[in-house]
C-alpha positions as CSV (number, residue, x, y, z in Angstrom):
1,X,163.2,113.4,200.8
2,X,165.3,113.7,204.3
3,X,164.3,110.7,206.4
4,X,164.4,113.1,209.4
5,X,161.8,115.2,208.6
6,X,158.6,112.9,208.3
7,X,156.6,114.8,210.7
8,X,157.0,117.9,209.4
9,X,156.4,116.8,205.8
10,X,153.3,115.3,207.2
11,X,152.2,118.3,208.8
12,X,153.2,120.1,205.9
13,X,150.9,118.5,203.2
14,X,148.0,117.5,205.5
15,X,145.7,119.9,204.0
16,X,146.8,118.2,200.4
17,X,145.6,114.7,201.8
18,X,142.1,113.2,201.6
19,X,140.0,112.6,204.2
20,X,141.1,109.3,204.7
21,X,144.5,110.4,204.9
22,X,144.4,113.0,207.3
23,X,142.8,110.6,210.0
24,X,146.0,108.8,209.4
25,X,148.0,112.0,209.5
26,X,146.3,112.9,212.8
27,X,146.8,109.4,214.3
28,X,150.3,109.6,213.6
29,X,151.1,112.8,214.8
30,X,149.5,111.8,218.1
31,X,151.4,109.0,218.5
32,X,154.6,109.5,217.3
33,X,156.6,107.1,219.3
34,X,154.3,104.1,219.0
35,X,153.7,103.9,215.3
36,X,157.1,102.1,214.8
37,X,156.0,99.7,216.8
38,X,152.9,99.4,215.0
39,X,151.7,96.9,211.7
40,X,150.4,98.1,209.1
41,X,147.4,96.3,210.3
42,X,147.6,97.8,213.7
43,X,147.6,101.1,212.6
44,X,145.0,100.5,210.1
45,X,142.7,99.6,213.5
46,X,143.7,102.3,215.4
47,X,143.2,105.1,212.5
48,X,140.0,103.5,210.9
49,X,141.2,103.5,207.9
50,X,141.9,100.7,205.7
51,X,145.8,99.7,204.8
52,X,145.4,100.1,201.0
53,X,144.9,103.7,202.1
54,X,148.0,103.9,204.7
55,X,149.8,102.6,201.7
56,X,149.0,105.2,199.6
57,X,149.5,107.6,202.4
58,X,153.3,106.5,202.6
59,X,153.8,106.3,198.8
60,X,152.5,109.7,198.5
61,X,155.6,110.9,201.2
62,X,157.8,109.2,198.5
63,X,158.6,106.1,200.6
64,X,158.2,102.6,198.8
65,X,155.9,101.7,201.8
66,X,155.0,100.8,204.8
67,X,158.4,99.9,206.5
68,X,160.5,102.4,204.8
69,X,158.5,104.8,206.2
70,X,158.6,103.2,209.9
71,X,162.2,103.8,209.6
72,X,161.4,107.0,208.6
73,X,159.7,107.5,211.8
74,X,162.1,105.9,214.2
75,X,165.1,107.9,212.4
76,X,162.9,111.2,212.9
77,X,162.0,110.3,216.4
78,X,166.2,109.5,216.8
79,X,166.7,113.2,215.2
80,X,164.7,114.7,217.8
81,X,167.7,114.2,221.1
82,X,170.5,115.6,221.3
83,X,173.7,113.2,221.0
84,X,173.8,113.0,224.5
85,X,170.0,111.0,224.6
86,X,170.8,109.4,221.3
87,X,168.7,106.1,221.3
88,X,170.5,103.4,220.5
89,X,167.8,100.9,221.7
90,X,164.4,100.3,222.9
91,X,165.6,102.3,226.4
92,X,169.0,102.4,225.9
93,X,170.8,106.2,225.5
94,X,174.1,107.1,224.3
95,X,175.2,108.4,227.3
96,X,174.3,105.9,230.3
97,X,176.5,104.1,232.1
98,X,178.1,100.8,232.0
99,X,175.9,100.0,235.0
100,X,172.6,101.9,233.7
101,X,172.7,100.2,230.2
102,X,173.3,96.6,232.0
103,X,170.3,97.5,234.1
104,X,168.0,98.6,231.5
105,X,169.0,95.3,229.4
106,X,168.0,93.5,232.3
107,X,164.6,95.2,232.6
108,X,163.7,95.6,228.9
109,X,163.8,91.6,229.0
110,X,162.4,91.3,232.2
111,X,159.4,93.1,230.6
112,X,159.2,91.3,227.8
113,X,158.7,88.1,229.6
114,X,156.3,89.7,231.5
115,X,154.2,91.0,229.0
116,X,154.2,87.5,227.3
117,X,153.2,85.6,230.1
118,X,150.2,87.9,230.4
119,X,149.0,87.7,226.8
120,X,149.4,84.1,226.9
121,X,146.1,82.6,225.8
122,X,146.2,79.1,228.0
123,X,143.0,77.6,225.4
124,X,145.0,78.4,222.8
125,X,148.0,76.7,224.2
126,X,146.2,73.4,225.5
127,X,144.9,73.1,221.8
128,X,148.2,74.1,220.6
129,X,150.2,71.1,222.2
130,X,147.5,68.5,221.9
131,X,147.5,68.9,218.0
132,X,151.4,68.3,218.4
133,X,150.9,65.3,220.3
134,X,148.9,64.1,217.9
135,X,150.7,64.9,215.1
136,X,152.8,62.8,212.9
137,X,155.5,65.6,212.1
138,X,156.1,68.9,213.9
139,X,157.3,71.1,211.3
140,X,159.8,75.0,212.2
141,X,159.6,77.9,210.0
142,X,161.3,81.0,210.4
143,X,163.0,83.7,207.9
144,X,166.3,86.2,209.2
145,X,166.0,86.2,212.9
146,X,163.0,84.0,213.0
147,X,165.0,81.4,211.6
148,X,167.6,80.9,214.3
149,X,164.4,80.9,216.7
150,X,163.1,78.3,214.4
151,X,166.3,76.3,215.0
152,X,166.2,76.5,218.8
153,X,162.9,75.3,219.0
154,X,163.5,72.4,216.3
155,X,166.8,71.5,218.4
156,X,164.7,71.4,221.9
157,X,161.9,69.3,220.5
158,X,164.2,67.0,218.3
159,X,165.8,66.0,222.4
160,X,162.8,64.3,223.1
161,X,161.0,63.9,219.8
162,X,161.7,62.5,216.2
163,X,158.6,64.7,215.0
164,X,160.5,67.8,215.1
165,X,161.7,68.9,211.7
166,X,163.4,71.9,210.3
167,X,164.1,73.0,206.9
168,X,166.9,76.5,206.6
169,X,166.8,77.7,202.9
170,X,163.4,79.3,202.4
171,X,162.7,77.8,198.9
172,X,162.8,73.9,200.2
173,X,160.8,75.3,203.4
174,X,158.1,76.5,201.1
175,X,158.4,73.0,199.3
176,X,158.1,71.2,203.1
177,X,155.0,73.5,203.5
178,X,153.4,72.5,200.3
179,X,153.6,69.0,201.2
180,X,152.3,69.1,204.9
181,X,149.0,67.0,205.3
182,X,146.6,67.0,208.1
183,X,148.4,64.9,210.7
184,X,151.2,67.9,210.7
185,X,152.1,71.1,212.8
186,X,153.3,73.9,211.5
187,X,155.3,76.1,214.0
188,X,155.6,79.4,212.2
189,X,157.8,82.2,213.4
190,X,157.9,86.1,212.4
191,X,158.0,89.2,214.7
192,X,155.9,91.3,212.2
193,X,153.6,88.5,210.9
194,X,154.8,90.6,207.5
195,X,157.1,88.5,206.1
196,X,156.4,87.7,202.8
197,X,158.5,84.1,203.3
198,X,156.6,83.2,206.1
199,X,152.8,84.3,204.9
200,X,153.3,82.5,201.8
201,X,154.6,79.2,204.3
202,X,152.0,79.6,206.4
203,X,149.3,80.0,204.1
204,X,150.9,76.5,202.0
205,X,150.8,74.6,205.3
206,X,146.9,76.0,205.7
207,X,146.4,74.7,202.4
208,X,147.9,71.6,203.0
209,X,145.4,70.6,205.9
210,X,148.4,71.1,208.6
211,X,147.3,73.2,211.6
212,X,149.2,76.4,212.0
213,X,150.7,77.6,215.2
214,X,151.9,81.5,214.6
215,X,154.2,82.8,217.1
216,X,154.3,86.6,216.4
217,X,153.5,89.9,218.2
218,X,150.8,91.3,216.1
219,X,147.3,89.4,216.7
220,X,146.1,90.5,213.3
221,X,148.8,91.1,210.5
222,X,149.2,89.2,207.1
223,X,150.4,85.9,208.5
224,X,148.1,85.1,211.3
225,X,144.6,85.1,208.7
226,X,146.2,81.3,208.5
227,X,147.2,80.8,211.8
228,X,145.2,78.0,213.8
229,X,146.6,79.2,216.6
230,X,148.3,82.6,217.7
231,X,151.1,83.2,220.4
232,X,151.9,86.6,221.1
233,X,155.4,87.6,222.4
234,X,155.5,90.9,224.1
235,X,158.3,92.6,223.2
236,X,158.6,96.1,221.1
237,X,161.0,96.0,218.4
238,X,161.4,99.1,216.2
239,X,162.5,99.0,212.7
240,X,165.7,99.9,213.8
241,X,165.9,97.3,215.9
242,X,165.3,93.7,214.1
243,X,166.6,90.7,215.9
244,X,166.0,92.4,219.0
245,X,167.0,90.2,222.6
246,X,163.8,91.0,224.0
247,X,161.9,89.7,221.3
248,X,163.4,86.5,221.2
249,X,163.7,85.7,224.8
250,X,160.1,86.4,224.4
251,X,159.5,84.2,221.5
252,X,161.9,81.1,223.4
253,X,159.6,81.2,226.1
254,X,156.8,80.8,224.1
255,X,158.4,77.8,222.9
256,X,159.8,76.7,226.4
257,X,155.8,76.4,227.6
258,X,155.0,74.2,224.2
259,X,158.0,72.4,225.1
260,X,157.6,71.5,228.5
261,X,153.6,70.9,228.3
262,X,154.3,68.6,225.5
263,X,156.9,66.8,227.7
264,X,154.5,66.2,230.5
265,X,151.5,65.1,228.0
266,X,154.1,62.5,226.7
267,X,156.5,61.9,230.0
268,X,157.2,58.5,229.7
269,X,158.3,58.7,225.6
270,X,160.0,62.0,225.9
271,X,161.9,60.8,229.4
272,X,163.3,57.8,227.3
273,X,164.3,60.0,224.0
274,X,165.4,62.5,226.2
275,X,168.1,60.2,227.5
276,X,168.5,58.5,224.6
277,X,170.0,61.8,222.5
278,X,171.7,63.1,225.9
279,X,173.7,59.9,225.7
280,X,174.0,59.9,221.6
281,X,176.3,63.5,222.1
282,X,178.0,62.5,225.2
283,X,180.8,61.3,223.9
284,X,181.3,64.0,221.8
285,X,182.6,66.7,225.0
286,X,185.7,66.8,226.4
């Protein structure tokens, strides 16, 4: 099946599907340009219809599920300009200028931040940094992408903590998660809240007694049922688009705020390790 056709395929068998079906077939057609944006669990919301159903509803398009039909959509969508208003990002077009792409790059994170700031849940983040406080270990996850906003975060807090602890290969992070206890944090990290590395981590670390902190953009998705805690970041990243700027700014400040509230709610320890590491790399620049 061509991958620039979905709609029309859609439109084509709709009489074919079952009722549950065409209420997704509806919903989708409606909404063209938001469903790649969308979880499955979103969608599943929006449609009323459960997501074994929206499964099926993509297998029976011939696509092996969920995502592959999402870039289905966004390579439709893509089909739909001419070359001229290609989209080669979230509001980037083939034919702007130096000076208009800059612009938009500017704004598209600019938006991002704002959209963050303004789902920030500040009970959620109080909680959030007080179990880190308390905790003996503060523990980064991340897979892809996710990982190397894992590894900012670990390398912020390990400045002004020796609780901060990050593991890179996925197996031996699922063997850290395992092993977590109840005087842990888990900082878990995934755009989608899909990733099967990161549900299985999160839902270890649950197991384990730690408390969860998920930063991801979906409130409901796979990954968040064992999330303590959930920070969105509010960015749109299509499927075409993973490891998007805007979504990590987004996610960095998200851990700028943990960062900087736990640095107040232990000033005088993090003041002295703070200078302690700034003096242990010193030496090493030019």
């Amino acid at each position: 099946m061509s991958s620039m056709d979905v709609f029309s395929n859609i439109s084509t068998l709709f009489n074919s599907f079952t009722k549950s079906e065409k209420r997704v077939a509806e919903y989708i057609l409606q909404n063209r340009s938001q469903i790649m944006y969308m979880s499955i669990t979103e969608l599943s919301e929006k449609s009323s219809v459960g997501e074994s159903s929206i499964f099926r509803f993509c297998k029976g398009l011939g696509y092996t599920g969920y995502q592959e039909f999402k870039i289905a959509v966004a390579q439709s969508l893509s089909g739909e300009n001419s070359d001229a208003t290609y989209t080669i990002g979230t509001e980037i077009l083939l034919n702007d200028s130096l000076e208009e792409m800059a612009s938009k790059v500017k704004m598209t994170n600019i938006s991002a931040l704002d959209e963050t700031e303004n789902l920030l849940d500040y009970g959620v983040l109080r909680e959030a940094v007080e179990k880190m406080v308390e905790a003996d270990k503060i523990r980064f996850f991340g897979i892809g992408s996710s990982l190397i906003t894992a590894m900012e975060g670990h390398n912020k807090f390990l400045r002004i903590t020796n609780k901060a602890e990050l593991t890179v290969d996925s197996h031996l992070q699922a063997m850290s998660a395992a092993l977590m206890t109840d005087k842990e944090v888990a900082i878990v990290i995934s755009y989608s809240g899909q990733t099967k590395d990161s549900i299985e981590v999160a839902k270890m670390a649950k197991a384990s007694g730690a408390y969860v902190i998920a930063i991801t953009r979906f409130h409901k998705s796979p990954m968040t049922a064992f999330a303590d805690a959930t920070l969105l970041c509010g960015a749109n990243e299509g499927p075409l688009q993973g490891g998007s700027l805007s979504a990590k700014i987004a996610q960095l400040y998200l851990l700028d705020v943990l960062y900087f509230e736990y640095f107040k709610k232990t000033y005088e320890v993090s003041k002295v390790n703070k200078e302690r590491t700034a003096k242990a790399v010193a030496d090493k620049l030019l």
